[in-house]
Structures are given as structure tokens and as C-alpha cells.
C-alpha positions as CSV (number, residue, x, y, z in Angstrom):
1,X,125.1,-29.7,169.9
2,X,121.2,-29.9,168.6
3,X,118.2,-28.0,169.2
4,X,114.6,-29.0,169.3
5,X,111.8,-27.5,167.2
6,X,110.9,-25.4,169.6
7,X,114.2,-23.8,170.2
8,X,115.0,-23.6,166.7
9,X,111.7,-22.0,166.3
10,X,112.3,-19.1,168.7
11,X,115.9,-18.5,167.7
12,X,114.5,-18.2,164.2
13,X,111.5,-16.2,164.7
14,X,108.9,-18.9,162.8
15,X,106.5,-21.2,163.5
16,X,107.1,-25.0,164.5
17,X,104.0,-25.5,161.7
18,X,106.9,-23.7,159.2
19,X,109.7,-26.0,160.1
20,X,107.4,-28.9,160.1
21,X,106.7,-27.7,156.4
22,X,110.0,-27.3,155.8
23,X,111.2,-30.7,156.4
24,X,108.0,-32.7,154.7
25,X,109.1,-31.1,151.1
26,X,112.9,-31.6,151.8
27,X,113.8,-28.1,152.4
28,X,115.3,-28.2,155.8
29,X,115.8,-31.9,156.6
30,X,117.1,-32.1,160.4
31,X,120.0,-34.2,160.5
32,X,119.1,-36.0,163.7
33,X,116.2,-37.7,165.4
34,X,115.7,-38.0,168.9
35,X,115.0,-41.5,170.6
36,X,111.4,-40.8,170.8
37,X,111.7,-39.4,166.7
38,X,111.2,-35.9,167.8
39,X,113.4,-33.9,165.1
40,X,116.8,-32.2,166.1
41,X,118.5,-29.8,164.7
42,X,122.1,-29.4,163.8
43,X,124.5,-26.1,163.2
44,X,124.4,-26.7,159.7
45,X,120.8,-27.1,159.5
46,X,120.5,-23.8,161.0
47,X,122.9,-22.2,158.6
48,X,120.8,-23.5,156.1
49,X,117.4,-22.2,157.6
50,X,119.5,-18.9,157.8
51,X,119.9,-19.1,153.9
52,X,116.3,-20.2,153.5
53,X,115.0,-17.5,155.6
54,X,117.2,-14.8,153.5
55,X,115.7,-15.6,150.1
56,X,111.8,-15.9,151.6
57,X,112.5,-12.2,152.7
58,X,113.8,-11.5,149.3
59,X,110.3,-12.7,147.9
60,X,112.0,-16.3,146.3
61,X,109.4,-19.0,146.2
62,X,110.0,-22.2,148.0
63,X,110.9,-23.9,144.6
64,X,113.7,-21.7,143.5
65,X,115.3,-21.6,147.5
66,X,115.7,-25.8,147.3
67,X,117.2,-25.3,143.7
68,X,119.7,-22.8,144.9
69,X,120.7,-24.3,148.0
70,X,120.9,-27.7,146.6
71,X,122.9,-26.6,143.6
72,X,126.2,-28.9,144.2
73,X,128.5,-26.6,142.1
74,X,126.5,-23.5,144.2
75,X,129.8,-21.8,146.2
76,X,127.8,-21.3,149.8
77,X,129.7,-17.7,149.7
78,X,128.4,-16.9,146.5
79,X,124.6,-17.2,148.3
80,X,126.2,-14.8,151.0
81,X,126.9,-12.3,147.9
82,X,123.8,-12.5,146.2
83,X,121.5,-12.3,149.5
84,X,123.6,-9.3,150.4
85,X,123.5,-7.7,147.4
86,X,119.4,-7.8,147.1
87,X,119.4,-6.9,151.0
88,X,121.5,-3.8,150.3
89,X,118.8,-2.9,147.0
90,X,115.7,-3.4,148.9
91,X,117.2,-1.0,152.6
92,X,118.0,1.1,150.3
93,X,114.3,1.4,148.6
94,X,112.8,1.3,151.9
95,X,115.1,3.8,153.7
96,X,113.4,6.1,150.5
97,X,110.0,4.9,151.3
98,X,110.7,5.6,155.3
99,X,111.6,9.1,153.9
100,X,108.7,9.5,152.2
101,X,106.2,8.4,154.7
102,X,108.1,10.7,157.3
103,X,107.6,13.6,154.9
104,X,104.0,12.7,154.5
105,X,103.4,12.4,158.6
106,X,105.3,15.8,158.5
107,X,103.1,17.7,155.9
108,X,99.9,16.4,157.3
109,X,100.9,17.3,160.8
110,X,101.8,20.9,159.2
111,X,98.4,21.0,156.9
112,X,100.4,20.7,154.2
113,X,98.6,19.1,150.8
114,X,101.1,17.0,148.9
115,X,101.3,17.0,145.4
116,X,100.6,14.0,143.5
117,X,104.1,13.5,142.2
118,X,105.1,14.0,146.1
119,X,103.0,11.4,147.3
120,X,103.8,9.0,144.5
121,X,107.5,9.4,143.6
122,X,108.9,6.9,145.9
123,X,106.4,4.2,143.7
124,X,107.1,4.9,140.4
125,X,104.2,4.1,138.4
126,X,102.5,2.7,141.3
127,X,99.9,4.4,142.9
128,X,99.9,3.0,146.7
129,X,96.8,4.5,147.1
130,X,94.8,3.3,144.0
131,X,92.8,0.0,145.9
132,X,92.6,2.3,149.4
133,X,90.5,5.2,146.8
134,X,88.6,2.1,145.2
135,X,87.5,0.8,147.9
136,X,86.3,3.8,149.9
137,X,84.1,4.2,146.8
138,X,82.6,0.5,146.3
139,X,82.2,0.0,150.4
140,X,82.5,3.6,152.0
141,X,79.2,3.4,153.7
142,X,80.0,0.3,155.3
143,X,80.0,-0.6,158.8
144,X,82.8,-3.4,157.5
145,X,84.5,0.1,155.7
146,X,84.0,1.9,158.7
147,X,85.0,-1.3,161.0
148,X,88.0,-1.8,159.0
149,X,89.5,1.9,159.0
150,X,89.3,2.6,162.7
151,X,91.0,-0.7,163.4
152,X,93.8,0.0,160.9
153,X,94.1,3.7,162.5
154,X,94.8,1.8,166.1
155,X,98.0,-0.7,164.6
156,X,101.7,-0.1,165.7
157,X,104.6,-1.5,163.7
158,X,104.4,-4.7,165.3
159,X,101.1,-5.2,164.8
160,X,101.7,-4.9,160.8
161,X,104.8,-7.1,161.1
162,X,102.4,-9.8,163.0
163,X,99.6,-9.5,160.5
164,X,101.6,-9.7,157.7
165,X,103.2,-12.8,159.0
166,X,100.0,-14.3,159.8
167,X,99.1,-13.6,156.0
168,X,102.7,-15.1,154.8
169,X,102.2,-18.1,156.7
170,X,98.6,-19.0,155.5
171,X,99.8,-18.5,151.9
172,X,102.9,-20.4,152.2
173,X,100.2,-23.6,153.2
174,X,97.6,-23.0,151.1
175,X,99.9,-23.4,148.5
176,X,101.3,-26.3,149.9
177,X,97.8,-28.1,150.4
178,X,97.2,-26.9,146.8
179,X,100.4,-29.0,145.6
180,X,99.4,-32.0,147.6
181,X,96.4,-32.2,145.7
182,X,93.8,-31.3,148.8
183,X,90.4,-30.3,146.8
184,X,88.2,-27.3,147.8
185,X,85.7,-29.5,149.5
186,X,87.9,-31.1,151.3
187,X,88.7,-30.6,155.1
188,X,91.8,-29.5,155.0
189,X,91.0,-27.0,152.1
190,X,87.2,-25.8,154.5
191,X,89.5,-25.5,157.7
192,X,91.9,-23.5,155.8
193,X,89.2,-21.0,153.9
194,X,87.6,-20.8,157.7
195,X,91.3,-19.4,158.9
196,X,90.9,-16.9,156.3
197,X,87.5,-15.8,157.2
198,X,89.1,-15.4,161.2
199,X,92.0,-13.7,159.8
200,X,90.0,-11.0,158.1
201,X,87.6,-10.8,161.4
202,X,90.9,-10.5,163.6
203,X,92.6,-7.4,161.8
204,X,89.8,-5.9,159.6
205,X,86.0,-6.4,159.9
206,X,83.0,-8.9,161.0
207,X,83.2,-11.1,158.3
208,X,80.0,-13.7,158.2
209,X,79.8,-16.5,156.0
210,X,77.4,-14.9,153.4
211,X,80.2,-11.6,153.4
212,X,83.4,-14.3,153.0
213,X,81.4,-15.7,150.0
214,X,80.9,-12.2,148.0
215,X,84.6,-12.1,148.8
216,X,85.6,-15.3,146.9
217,X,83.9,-14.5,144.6
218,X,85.4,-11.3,144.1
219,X,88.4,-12.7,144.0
220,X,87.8,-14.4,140.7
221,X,86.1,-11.4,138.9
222,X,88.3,-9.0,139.7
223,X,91.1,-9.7,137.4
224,X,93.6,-7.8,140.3
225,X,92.4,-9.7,143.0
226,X,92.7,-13.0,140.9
227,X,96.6,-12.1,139.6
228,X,97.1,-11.9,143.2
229,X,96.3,-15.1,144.4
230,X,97.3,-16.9,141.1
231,X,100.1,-15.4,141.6
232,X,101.1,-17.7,144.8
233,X,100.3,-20.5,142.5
234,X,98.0,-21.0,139.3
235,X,94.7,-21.8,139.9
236,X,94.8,-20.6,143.6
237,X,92.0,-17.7,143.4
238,X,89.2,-20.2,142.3
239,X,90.3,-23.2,144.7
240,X,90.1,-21.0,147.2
241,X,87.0,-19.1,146.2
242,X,85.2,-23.2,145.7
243,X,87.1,-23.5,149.5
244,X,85.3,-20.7,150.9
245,X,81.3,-21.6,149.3
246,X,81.9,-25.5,150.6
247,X,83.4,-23.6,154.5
248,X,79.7,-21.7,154.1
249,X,78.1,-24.6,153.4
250,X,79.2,-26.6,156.1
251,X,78.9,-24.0,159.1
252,X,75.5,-23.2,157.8
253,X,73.9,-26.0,156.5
């Protein structure tokens, strides 16, 4: 039996863009075509999606999943091991940070003030709260501030989940049009810095042109920002930052 895109899609909670990506750099080939060439997917291309999906979740970079699936002396049960193994590392770090943001929800509701080793244990020497303080300072008499936190204050669960997806997925092709050698002038790179500008607009703030190009730039001065998006791939905080002045151009030329 095969399945379309589409169904293979839904069964695997992703977009038909993802698996569209997945096939054009030779992660998850289909095995069959239809007679028309539409692609059509196999068991064993889903158990391999299964596998691909595991180690995306697990924060492995497209690269390092082909290399490890496509290991021939790679025992398919030893990926089962490993994946369950990081799985078991990370629920148990979140069931810790579900604690802690219970106990947090809990002492606010009871006016109780935290101490700082409280409210940062579950981080060790992070301080999850260290850009939220920051930027209350730089833009806390902001409408976009102000825009920004009353939005945030509305979003369930699933809200987060979708955002962050959104977010994954923009990444995840920015870095791929980065590798195919798209410049930031280039359409493909505009369209893509214009998606970014509607993503911030959709979950966050108004974000006009003139805003979105303080923001690019920021994101090459502020060494945390920049380690951030180089962090996708080298070189990714100024090809976007070039993408988003040549978007601005264009829409308001």
C-alpha cells in the first residue's frame, strides 16, 4: 500500500512544503511515483520519516539525520535506542520544568514572591527571563511592547505549539535557500524576509518595513541575536538582515 503527500502529511503532522523538502536533498526519497509523477509513499518511507522526525525533535540538524540513517553498518534498532534514550532525558527535564512553572502559577495565584534560586533552578545558569527583563527596558514604552505582551497573555498551548512550528519551518528553508546559493536580493530570499516580517505581525506586533529593518539590523549587532541565527547556519544573521533592507526596498520603492 502507498500514500499521497497529502496523507502522509496529516498522518505525520507536517507540511507537504516539508516533505517536498525532504525529498529534493535526498532525505526521504518516496519509493514510488504515480502515473501522473505525483510522489507516493511506501511503509518504509514512513518508518523512515518516523526516524527523521525523532531526531528533528531531538534538535539534530538535517545533515547529521541523512548521515545516521544512511549509515549502512547503522543497526535500525540501535536508532530506536538512541532516540529513546534522548526522549527519556529531555521528558524527564521537562516534566521538572512543568513542575516549576506549576509552582510558579501556584505562588503567583497565592501572592507568593519567588526567590531567585526558585525561579531559576530548573535552568541552571540560565536565566529564562534575562531577554524578557532586557527588553521591557530597551522597548517598554512601546505600543509594539505593549502590542506584543497582551497578545502573548491571550495564547493557549496550542497556539505556542503552532507558532513555534511556524518558526521551525521558516528556518528549516531559509537555511535551505541559504545552501542553494539564493542571494539576499534575490526573490526567493525578499519573499522569504517578507514571511518573516508577517510572522512577527501574526503572533507579536505591527511590524512596518522601516521597524523589520531596525530588526535586521539588530540582528547583526547584537552578538546574541547574531549566535542565534548563525547558529542555523553561518552567515545566516547578515543574509537575512541584507534579505530584509532589499524586501523594504522593494515594497516601498
Amino acid at each position: 500500500m502507498s500514500y499521497s503527500v497529502g496523507q502522509v502529511a496529516g498522518f505525520a503532522g507536517v507540511t507537504v512544503r516539508t516533505l517536498h523538502h525532504y525529498d529534493d536533498i535526498g532525505l526521504l526519497v518516496p519509493g514510488e511515483r504515480s502515473h501522473a509523477g505525483h510522489r507516493r509513499y511506501s511503509d518504509a518511507d514512513l518508518d523512515r520519516l518516523q526516524q527523521v522526525l525523532f531526531y528533528r525533535e531531538l534538535g539534530f540538524p538535517l545533515e547529521e539525520v541523512a548521515a545516521l540513517l544512511d549509515d549502512p553498518d547503522a543497526d535500525p534498532r540501535a536508532h530506536l535506542r538512541r532516540q529513546h534514550e534522548l526522549l527519556t532525558a529531555r521528558i524527564e527535564k521537562l516534566q521538572k520544568m512543568a513542575a516549576a512553572v506549576e509552582h510558579a502559577m501556584e505562588a503567583r495565584k497565592m501572592g507568593i514572591n519567588l526567590t531567585p534560586e526558585e525561579k531559576f533552578e530548573v535552568f541552571g545558569d540560565k536565566d529564562p527571563e534575562q531577554y524578557a527583563e532586557e527588553a521591557e527596558q530597551r522597548w517598554g514604552g512601546t505600543e509594539a511592547y505593549a502590542e506584543s505582551q497582551r497578545r502573548a497573555a491571550t495564547y493557549t498551548k496550542a497556539d505556542w505549539k503552532r507558532l513555534m512550528a511556524e518558526a521551525d519551518d521558516w528556518s528549516e528553508r531559509y537555511v535551505a535557500l541559504m545552501a542553494a546559493g539564493e542571494t539576499p536580493t534575490g526573490e526567493a530570499a525578499m519573499d522569504m524576509a517578507e514571511e518573516h516580517r508577517a510572522h512577527i505581525g501574526t503572533w507579536y506586533y505591527e511590524c512596518p518595513y522601516e521597524m523589520h529593518q531596525c530588526l535586521g539590523e539588530m540582528y547583526v549587532s547584537d552578538e546574541r541575536f547574531k549566535a542565534f541565527y548563525d547558529a542555523m547556519r553561518p552567515g545566516l544573521a547578515e543574509h537575512l538582515r541584507d534579505a530584509i533592507l532589499a524586501n523594504a526596498t522593494r515594497h516601498c520603492a
